[in-house]
Each structure stands twice: as C-alpha cells, then as structure tokens.
C-alpha atoms as a printed R data frame, in Angstrom:
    type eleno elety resid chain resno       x       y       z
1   ATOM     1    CA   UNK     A     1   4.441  24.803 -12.893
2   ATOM     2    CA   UNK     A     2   0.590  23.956 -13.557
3   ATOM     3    CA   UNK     A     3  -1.182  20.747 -12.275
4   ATOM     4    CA   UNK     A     4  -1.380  19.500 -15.820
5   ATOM     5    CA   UNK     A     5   2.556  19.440 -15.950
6   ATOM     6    CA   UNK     A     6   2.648  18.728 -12.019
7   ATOM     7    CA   UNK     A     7   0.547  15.401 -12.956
8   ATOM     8    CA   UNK     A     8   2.658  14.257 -15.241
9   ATOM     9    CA   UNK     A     9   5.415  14.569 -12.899
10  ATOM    10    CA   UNK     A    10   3.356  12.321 -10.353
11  ATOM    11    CA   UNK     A    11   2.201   9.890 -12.691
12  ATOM    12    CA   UNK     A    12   6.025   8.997 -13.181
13  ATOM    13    CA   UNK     A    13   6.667   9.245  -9.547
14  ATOM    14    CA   UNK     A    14   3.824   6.748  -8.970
15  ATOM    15    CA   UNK     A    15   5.778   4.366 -11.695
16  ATOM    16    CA   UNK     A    16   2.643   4.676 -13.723
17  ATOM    17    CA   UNK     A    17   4.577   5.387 -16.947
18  ATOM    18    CA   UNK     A    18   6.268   2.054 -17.791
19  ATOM    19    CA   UNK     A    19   9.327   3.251 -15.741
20  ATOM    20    CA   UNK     A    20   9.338   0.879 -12.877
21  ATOM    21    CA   UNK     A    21  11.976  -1.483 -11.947
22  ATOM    22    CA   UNK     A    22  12.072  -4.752 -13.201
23  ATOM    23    CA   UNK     A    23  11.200  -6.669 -10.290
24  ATOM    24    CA   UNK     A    24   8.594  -6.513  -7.342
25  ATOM    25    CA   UNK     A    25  11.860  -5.938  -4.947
26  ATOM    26    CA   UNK     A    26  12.305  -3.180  -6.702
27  ATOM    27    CA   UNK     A    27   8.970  -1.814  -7.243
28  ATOM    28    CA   UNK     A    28   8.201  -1.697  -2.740
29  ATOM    29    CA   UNK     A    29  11.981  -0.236  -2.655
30  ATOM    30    CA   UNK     A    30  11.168   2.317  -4.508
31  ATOM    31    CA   UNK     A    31   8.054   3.670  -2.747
32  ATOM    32    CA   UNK     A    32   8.989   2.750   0.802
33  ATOM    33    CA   UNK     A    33   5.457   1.554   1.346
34  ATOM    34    CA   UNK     A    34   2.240   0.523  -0.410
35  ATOM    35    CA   UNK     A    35  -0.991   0.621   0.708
36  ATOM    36    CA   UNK     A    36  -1.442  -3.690   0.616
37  ATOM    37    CA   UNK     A    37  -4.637  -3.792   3.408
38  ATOM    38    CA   UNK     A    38  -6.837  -5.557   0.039
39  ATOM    39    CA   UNK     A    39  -4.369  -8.114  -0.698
40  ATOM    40    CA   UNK     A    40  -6.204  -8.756  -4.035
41  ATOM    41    CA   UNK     A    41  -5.861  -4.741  -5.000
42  ATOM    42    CA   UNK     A    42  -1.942  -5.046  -3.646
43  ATOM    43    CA   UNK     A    43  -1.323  -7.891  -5.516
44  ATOM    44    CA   UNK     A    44  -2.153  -5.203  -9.233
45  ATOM    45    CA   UNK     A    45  -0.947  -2.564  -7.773
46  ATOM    46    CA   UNK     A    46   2.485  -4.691  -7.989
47  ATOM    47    CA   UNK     A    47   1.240  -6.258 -11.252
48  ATOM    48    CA   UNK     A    48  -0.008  -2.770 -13.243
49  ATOM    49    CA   UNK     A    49   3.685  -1.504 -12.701
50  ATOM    50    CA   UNK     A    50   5.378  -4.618 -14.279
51  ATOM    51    CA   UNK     A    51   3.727  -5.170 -17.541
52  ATOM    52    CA   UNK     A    52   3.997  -8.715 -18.709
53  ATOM    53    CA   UNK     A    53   4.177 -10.282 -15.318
54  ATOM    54    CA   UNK     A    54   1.277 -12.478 -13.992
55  ATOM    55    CA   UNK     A    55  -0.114 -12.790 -10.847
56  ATOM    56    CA   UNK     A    56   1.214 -16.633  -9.680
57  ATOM    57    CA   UNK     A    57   5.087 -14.458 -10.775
58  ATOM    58    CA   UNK     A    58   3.971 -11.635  -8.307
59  ATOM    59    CA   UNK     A    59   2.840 -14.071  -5.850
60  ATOM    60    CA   UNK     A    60   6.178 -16.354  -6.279
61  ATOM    61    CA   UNK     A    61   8.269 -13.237  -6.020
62  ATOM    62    CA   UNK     A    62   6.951 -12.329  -2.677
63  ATOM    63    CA   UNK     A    63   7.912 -15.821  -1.294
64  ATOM    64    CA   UNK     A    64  11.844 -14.856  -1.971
65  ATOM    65    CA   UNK     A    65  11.568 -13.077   1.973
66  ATOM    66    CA   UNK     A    66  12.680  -9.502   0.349
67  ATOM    67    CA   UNK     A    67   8.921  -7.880   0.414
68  ATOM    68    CA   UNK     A    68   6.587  -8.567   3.122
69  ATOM    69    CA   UNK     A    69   3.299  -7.137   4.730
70  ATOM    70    CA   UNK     A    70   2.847  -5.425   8.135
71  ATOM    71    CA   UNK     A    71   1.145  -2.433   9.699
72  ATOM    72    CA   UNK     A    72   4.557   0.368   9.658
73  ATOM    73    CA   UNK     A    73   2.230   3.483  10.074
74  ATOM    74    CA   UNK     A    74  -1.177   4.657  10.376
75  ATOM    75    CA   UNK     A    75  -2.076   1.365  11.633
76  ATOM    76    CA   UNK     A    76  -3.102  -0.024   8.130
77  ATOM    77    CA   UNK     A    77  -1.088  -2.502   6.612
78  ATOM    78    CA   UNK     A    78   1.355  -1.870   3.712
79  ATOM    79    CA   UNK     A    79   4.179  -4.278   1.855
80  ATOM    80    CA   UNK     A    80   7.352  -2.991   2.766
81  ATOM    81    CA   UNK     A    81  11.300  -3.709   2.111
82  ATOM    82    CA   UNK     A    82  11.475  -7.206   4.691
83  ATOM    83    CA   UNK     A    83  14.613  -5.274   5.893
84  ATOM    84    CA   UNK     A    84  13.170  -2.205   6.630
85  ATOM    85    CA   UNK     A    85  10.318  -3.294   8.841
86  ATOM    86    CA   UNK     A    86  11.807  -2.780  11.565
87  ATOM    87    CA   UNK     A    87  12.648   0.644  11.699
88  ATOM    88    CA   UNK     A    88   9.645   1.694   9.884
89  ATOM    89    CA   UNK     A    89   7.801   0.201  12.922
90  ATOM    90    CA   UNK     A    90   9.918   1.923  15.386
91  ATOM    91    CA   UNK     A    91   9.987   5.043  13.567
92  ATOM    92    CA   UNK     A    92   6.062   5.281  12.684
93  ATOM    93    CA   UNK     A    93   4.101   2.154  13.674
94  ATOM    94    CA   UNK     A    94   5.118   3.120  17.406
95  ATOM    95    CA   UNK     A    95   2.517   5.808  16.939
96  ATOM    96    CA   UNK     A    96  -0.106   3.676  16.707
97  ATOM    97    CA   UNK     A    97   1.154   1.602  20.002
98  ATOM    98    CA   UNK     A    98  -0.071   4.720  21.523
99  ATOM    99    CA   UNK     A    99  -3.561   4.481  21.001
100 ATOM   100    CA   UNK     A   100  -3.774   0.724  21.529
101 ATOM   101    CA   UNK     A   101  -4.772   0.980  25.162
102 ATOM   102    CA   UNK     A   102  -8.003   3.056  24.783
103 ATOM   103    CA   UNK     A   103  -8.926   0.100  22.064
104 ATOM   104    CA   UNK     A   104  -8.047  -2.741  24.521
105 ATOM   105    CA   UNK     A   105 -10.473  -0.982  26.349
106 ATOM   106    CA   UNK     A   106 -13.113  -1.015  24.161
107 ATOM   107    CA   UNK     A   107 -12.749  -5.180  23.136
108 ATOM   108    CA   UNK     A   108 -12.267  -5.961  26.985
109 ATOM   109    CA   UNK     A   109  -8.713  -6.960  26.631
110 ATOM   110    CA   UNK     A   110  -6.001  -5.985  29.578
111 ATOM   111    CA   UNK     A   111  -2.144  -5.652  29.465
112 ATOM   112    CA   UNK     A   112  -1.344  -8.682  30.597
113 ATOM   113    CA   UNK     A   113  -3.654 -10.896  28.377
114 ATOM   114    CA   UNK     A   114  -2.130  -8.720  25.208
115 ATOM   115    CA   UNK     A   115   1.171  -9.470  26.373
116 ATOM   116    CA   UNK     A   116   0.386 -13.432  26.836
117 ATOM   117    CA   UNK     A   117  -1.140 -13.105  23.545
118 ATOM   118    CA   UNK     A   118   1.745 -11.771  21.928
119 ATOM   119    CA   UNK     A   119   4.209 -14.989  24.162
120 ATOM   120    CA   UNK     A   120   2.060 -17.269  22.520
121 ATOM   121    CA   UNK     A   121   2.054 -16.210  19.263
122 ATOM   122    CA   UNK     A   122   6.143 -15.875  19.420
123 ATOM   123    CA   UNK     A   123   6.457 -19.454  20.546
124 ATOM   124    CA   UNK     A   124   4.370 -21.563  18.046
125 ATOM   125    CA   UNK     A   125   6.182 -19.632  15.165
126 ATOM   126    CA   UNK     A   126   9.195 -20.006  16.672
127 ATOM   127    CA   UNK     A   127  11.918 -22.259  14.310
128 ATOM   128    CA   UNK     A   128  10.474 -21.186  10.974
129 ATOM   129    CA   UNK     A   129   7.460 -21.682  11.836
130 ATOM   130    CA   UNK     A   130   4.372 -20.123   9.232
131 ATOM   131    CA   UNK     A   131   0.764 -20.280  10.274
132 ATOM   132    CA   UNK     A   132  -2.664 -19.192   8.668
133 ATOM   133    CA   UNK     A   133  -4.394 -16.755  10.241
134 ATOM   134    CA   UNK     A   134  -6.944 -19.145  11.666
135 ATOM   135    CA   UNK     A   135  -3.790 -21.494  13.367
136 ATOM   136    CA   UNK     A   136  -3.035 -18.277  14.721
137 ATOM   137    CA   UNK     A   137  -6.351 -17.638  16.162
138 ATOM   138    CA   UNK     A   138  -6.516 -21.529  17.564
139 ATOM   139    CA   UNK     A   139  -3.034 -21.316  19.250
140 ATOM   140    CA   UNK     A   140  -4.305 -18.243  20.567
141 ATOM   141    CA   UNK     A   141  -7.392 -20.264  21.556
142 ATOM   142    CA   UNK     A   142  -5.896 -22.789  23.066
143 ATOM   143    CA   UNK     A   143  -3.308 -20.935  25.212
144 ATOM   144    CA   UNK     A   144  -6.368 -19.925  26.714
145 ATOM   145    CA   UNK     A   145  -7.143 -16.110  25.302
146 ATOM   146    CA   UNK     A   146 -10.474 -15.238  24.012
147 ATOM   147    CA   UNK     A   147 -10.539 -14.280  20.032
148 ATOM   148    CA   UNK     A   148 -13.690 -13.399  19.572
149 ATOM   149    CA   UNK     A   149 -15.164 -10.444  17.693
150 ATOM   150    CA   UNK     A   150 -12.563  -7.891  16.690
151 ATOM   151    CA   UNK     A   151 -10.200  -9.258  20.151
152 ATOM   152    CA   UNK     A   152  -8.444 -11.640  17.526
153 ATOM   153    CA   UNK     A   153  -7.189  -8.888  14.860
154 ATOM   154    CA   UNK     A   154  -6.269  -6.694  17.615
155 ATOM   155    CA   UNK     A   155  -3.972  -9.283  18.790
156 ATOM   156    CA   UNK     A   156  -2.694 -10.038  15.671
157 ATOM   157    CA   UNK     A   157  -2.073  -6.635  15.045
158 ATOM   158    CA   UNK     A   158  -0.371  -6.080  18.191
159 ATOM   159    CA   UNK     A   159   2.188  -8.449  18.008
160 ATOM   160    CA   UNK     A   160   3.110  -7.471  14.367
161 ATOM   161    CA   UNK     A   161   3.449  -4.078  15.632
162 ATOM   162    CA   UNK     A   162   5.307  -4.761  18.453
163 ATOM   163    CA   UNK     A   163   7.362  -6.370  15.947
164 ATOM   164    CA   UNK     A   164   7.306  -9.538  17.183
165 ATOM   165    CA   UNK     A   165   5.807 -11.057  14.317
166 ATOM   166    CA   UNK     A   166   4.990 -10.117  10.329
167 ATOM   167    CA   UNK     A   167   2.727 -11.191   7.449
168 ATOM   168    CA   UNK     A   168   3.678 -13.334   4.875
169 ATOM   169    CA   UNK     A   169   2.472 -14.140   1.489
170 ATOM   170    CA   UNK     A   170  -0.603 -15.811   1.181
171 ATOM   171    CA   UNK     A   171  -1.216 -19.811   0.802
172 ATOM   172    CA   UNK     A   172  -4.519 -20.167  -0.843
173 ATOM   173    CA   UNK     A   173  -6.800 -17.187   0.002
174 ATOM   174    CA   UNK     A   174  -5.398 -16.825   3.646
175 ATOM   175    CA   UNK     A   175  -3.251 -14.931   5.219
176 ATOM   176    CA   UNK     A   176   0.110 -16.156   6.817
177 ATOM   177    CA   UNK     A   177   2.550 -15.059   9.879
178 ATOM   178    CA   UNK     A   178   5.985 -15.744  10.931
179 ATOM   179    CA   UNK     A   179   8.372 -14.359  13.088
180 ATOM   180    CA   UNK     A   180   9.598 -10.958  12.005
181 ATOM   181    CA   UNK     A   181  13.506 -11.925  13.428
182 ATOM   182    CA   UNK     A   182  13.588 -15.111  11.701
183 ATOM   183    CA   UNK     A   183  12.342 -13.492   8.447
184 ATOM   184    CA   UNK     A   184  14.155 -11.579   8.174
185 ATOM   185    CA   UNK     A   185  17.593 -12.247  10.628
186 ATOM   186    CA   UNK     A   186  19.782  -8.876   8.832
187 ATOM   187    CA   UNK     A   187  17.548  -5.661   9.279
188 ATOM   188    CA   UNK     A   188  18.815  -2.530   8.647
189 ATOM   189    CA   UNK     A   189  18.392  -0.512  11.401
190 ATOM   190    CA   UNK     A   190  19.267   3.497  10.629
191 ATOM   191    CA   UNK     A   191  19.630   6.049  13.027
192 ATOM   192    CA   UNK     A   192  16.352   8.141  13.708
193 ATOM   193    CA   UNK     A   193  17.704  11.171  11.456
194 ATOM   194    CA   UNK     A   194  18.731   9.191   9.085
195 ATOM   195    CA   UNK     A   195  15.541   6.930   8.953
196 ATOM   196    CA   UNK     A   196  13.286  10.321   8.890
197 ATOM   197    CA   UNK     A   197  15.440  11.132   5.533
198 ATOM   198    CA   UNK     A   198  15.140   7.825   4.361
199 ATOM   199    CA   UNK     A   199  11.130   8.288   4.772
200 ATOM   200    CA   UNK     A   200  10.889  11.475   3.376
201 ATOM   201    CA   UNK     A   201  12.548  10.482   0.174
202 ATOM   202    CA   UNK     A   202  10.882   7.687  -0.602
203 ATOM   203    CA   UNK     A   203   7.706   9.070   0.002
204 ATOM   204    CA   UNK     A   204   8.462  12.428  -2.749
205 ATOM   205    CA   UNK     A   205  10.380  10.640  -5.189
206 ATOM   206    CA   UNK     A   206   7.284   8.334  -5.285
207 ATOM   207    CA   UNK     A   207   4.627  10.359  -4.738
208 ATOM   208    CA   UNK     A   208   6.217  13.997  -6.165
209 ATOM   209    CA   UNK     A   209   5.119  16.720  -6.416
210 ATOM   210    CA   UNK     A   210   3.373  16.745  -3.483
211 ATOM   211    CA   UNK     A   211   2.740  19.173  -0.330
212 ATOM   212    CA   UNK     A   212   4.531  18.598   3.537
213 ATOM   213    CA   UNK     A   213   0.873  17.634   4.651
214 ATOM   214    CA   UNK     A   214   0.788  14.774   2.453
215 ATOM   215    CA   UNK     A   215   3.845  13.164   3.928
216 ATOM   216    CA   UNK     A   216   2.678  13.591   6.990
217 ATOM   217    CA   UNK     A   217  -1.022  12.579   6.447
218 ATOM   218    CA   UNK     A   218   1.188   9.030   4.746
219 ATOM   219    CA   UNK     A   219   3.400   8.613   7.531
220 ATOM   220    CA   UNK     A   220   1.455   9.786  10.414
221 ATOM   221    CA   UNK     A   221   4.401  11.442  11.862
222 ATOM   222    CA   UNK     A   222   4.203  14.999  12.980
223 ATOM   223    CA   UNK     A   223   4.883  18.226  10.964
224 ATOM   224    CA   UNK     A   224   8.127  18.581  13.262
225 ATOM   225    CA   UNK     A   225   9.415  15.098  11.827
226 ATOM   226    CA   UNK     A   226   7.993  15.607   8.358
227 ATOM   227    CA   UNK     A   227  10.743  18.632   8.561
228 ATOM   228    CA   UNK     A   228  13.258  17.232   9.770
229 ATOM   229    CA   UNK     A   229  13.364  14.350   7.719
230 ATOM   230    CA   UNK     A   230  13.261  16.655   4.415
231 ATOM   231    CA   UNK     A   231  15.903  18.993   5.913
232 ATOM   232    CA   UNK     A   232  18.212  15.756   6.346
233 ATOM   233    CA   UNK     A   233  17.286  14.304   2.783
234 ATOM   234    CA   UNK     A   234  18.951  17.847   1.804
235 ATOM   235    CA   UNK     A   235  19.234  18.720  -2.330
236 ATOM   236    CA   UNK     A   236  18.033  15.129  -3.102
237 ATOM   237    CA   UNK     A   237  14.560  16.658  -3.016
238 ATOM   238    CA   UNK     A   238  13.807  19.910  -4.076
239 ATOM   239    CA   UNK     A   239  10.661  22.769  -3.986
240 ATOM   240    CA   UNK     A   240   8.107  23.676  -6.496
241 ATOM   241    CA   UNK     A   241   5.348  25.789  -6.991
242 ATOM   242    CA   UNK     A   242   2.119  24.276  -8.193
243 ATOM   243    CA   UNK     A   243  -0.751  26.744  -9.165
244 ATOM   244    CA   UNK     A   244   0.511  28.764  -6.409
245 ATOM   245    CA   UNK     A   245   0.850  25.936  -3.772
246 ATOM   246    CA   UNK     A   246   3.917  24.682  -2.443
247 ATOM   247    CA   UNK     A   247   5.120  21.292  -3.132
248 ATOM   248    CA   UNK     A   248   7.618  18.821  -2.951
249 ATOM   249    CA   UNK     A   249   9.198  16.505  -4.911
250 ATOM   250    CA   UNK     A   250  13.313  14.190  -6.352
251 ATOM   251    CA   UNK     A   251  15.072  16.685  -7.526
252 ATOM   252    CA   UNK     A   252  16.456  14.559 -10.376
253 ATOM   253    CA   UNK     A   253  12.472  13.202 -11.333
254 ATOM   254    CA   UNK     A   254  11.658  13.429 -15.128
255 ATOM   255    CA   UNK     A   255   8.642  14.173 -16.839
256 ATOM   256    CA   UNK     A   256   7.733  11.554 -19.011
257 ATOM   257    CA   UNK     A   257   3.957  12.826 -19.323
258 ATOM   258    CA   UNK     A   258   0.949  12.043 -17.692
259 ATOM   259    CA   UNK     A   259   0.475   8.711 -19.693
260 ATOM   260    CA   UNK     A   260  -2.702   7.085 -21.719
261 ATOM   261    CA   UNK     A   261  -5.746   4.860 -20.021
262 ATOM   262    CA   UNK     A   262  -5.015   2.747 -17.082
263 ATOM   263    CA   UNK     A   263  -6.639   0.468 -15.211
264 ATOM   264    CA   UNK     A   264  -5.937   0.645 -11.401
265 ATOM   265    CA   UNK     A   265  -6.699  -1.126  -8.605
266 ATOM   266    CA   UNK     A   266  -8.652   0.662  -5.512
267 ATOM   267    CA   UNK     A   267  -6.177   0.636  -2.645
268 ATOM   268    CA   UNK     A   268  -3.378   2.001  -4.630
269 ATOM   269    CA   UNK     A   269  -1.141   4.707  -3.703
270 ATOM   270    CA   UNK     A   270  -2.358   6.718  -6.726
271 ATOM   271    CA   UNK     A   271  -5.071   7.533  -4.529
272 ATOM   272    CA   UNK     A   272  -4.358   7.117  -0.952
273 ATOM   273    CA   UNK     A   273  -0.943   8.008  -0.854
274 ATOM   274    CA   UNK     A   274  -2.623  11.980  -1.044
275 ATOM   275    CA   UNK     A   275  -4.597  13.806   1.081
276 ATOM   276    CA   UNK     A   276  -5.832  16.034  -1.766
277 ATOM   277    CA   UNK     A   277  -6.488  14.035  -4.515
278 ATOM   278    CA   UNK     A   278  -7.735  17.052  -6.561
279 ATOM   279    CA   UNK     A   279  -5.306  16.340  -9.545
280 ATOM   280    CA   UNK     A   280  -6.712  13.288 -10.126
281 ATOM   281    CA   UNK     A   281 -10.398  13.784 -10.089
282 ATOM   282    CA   UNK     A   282 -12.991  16.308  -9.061
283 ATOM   283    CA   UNK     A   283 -15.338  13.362  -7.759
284 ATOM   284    CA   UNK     A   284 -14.018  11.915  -4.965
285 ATOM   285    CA   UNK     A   285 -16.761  10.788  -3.437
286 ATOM   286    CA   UNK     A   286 -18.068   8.868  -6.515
287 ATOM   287    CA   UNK     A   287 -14.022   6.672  -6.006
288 ATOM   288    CA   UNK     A   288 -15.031   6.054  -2.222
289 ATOM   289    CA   UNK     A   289 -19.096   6.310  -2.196
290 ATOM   290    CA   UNK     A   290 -20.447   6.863   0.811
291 ATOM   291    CA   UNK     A   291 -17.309   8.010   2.295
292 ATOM   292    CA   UNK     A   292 -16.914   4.407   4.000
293 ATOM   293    CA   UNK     A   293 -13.584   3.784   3.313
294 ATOM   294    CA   UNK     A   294 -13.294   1.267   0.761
295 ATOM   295    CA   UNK     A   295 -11.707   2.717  -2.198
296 ATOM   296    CA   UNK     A   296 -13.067   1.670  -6.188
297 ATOM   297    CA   UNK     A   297 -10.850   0.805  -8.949
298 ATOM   298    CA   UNK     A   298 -10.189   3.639 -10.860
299 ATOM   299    CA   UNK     A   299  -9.707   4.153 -15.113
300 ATOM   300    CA   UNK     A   300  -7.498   6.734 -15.778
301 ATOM   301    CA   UNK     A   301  -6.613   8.869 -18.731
302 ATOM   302    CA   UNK     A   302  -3.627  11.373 -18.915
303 ATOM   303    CA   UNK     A   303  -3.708  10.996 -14.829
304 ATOM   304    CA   UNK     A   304  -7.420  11.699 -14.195
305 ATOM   305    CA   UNK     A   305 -10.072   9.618 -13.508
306 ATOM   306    CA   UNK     A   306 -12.239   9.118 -16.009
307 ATOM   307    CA   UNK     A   307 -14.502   5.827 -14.187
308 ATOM   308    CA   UNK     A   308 -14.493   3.130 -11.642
309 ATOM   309    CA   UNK     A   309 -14.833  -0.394 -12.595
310 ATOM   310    CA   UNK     A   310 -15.585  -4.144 -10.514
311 ATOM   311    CA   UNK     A   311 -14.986  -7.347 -11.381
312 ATOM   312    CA   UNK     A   312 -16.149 -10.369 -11.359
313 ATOM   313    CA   UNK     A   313 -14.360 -13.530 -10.894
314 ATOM   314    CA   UNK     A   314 -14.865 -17.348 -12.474
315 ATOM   315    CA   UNK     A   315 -12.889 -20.436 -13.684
316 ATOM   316    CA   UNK     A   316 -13.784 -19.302 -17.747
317 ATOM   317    CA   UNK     A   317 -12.962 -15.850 -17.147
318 ATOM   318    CA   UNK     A   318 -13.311 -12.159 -15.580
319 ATOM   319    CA   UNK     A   319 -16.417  -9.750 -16.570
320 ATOM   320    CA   UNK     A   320 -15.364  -5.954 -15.677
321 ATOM   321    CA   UNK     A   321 -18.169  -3.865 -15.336
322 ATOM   322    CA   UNK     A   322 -17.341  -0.151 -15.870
323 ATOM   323    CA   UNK     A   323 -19.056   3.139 -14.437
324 ATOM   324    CA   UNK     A   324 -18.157   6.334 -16.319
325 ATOM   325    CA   UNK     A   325 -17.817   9.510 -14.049
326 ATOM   326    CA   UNK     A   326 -17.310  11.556 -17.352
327 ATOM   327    CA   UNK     A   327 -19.026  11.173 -21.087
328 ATOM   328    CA   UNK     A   328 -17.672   8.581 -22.431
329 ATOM   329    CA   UNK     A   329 -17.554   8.390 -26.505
330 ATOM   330    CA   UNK     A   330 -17.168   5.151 -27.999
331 ATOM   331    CA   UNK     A   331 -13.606   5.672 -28.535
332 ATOM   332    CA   UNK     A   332 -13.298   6.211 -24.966
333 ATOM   333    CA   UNK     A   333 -15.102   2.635 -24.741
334 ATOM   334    CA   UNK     A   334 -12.727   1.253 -26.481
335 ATOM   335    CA   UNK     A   335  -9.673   2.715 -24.829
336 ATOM   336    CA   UNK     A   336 -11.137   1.727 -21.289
337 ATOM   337    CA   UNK     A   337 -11.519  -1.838 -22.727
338 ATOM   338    CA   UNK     A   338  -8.311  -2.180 -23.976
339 ATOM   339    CA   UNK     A   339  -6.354  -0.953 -20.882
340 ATOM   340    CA   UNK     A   340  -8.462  -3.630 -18.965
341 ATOM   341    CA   UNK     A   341  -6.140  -6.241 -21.022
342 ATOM   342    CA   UNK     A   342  -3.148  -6.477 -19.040
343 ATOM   343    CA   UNK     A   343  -5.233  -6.583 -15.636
344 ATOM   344    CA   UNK     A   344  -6.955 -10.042 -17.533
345 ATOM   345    CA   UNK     A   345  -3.594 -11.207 -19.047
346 ATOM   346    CA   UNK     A   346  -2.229 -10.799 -15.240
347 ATOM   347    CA   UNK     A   347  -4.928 -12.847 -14.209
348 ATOM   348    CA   UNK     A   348  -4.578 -15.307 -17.060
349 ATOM   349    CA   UNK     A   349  -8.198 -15.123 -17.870
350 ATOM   350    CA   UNK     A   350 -10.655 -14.118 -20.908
351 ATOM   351    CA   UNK     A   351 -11.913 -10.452 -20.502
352 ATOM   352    CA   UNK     A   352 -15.510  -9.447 -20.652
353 ATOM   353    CA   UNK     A   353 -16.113  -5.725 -20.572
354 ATOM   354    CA   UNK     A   354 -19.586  -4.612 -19.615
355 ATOM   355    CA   UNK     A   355 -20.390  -0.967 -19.380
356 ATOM   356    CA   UNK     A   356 -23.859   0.222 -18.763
C-alpha cells in the first residue's frame, strides 16, 4: 500500500475517525496506554475521541477507579486500564527500575532512604487513603526524608513504579496518589507470553500500520520481546508493505479514510506513539521546537499536519492562537477554526481564534 492509504489506516487506528468507544474505559482499553505526562493535553486526548463529552464528564469518568495514571514504561507516565497496571509495570516499567540507581546517585539519595521513602508513603495511604502531591511530599517530610529539588519526584516515582502506589485523578489542579492494591484489589495478572501478546496488540491495532521499531521505541522492551509478543498475538495482527517498508498492523482494521481537520492536543499518541512521524508531517521540528521535548498541539487535515496552535485560558473564554506550517487559504482558516469548536465546547467556553 502507499502512505496516503497507510494514513488512513492509522488515523482509524488512533480512533481519530469518530470510531472510538463510547466511554473513556473504553477509549485507554483500546490503546493499552496513552501518553497522559500533561494532564491538561491527556485530559483532550480522551475528550477529541468522544465528541460531545465535556471535560468535568472526562474528569468524573476517571473517578469510577477503571482508568488511572502511572509510569508502565519508558519512565513517563501514561493512563492505563486500573487492572492492568500491574503487569504493565512488571512487564515494562521494571526496565526503568534498572536505571534508578545511577539517578539516586545523581540527587544524593541511597537504598535505604528510597526504601523508607517508599514505607512511608505506603502507610499514610494506607485504608483508602488519597493525598495531593504536596501531602505526599510533607509525610515524606516529616518521616524525616529530604524532598528537595528533583529528590521528591524521584520518590514519588519510585514507589509508583515499584507498584506500591498509583496516580489518581486530579482534585483541583493537583495531582493525587493512593495505594495501587487498594485501587484497584482484582488485577489481572497474565503470564509473561501472554502479557507480551497482550502489548503487542494493543499497541498495532492502535497505532497500525506501523514498523517493529515503533513498538519497541513505545514499550521500551527489546527487539527480542517486541517478537515474541507479535509471534504470540499470531493472525490477530498481520504484515504490510508501506512504500517498500515493512509494517505492522489488526488484521481485521478498516479504512475509514484519513479524516477532515482536527484539533489535537500535544502529548497525544498521534505523535509520540511513533518514532518516525514522517506520515504525519515533514516538519517535525517546527511540532517540538527546539527539540526540548515538549510537544505543540497539532491541526490536522486528512492526517497531516497542517499547524500548531496554544491557548489561552480565562473565566469568559479561550483565545487559540494558530501557527500555519503550510499556506493557509482562507478556507483553510475557516476549517482550522471550526475544528477548534469541540476542543471549546469540551471546555464549555466561548472560542476566540487568532491566527497571525
């Protein structure tokens, strides 16, 4: 197939074509994992795949204990299935375990302190218990282990990948933790060859087509995983060739077409769930300037990129400022505009569009 067809297969992998499931339970099943370290650009990532919904139904959905938020891989934070955390952070988050020492290192925190951290955390969430990030931090504090500088997300890192404890949705703007076990007291908790499957499907069927280096750039697992978890998902994925490369993808995925203007949040799996983002746009760097990391909302037509876009945020309303990467004619204008609608109906708010 060519990448014009191949996009249009992805764009309905990534649920991008008004073929989601109805609720946000089912939207995280699907995928396995999304990219949720901007909670603000996870939040629309949920809402841009369930049209009508607004962002208080999002939030209220997430407080039902099926979806929550954790570090499962690459040491970046993702919601995942609540009942799936745990393997996912024995299959893949152990990984990251393995550099944590070097790190310690570098913040001046030893094995022992980590580990004290990690009691102390565990006992004032114990019995339900749900703290903000900063009560976190004081019982931390107070039990006598220095927070300061980057020592206090390390910590709180650690213990959620340790398992010990997860995040949960916010109240207000921050953050909240409980105990994983308590959260969610009925994991499922597959066999390794059947978890590496389980991986590997999710990730194609959500991502498809795509090549083996993208599922293992997503999961950080190695090649020899990658394998053997799509050997074991067997003729539920399938092979295709894409302009002469090699990718993979459901084997039962339609092609409803590459779809009309969109407006997407930054951290969304439309972009970092790839590698090569090549089928999407041709200007990477203008998405991520600078190459620092932090990822622009994108507006895209037919699957591409056509410009980034910020917003800004007030009681009476949201102003979205747009930056073309292409020529835009005033049609275009007007379709960028109007696919901003839903992201201000989400929000509830009057829309402002302001392009320079």
């Amino acid at each position: 197939m060519n990448s014009s067809t191949a996009l249009g297969l992805r764009m309905t992998s990534l649920l991008l074509r008004g073929n989601a499931p109805g609720d946000v339970a089912g939207v995280v099943e699907w995928f396995g994992a999304m990219q949720a370290q901007d909670v603000n650009s996870a939040l629309w990532s949920l809402g841009c795949r369930l049209p009508g919904w607004s962002l208080e139904q999002v939030n209220d959905a997430l407080e039902d204990k099926t979806v929550l938020r954790t570090w499962p891989m690459r040491g970046t934070v993702h919601f995942v299935p609540a009942a799936d955390a745990h393997w996912m952070l024995d299959l893949m988050g152990v990984r990251a375990l393995a550099g944590a020492n070097k790190r310690r290192e570098t913040l001046g925190l030893d094995e022992p302190t980590v580990d004290r951290a990690v009691e102390i955390l565990g006992t004032s969430l114990k019995g339900g218990g749900r703290l903000a990030r900063s009560e976190c931090l004081t019982a931390l504090t107070d039990g006598g282990v220095e927070v300061a500088g980057q020592r206090g997300y390390h910590l709180l890192w650690y213990a959620a990948q340790r398992g010990v404890t997860a995040i949960a949705p916010h109240v207000g703007k921050e953050q909240t933790f409980v105990l994983l076990d308590e959260w969610v007291p009925e994991p499922r908790r597959p066999a390794r060859e059947e978890a590496l499957a389980i991986i590997a499907l999710r990730y194609f069927r959500s991502h498809g087509p795509a090549p083996r280096k993208d599922l293992v750039g997503w999961t950080g697992l190695t090649m020899t995983d990658c394998r053997a978890g799509i050997a074991a998902a067997g003729d539920q994925l399938t092979t295709v060739d894409v302009d002469g490369v090699e990718m993979i993808m459901a084997a039962d995925a339609p092609d409803l077409g590459p779809g009309e203007w969109l407006a997407l949040p930054g951290f969304d799996e439309y972009m970092l769930g790839y590698k090569d983002r090549s089928l999407m746009t041709d200007d990477f760097e203008a998405v991520v300037p600078g190459g620092n990391g932090v990822f622009r909302s994108t507006l895209v037509q037919a699957g591409r990129v056509r410009a980034t876009w910020t917003r800004t945020l007030t009681k009476k309303g949201v102003t979205v400022t747009v930056d073309p990467l292409t020529t835009f004619t005033a049609s275009d204008r007007k379709a960028a505009a109007e696919a901003l609608e839903p992201y201000a109906a989400y929000l509830g708010l009057p829309l402002t569009v302001k392009n320079p």
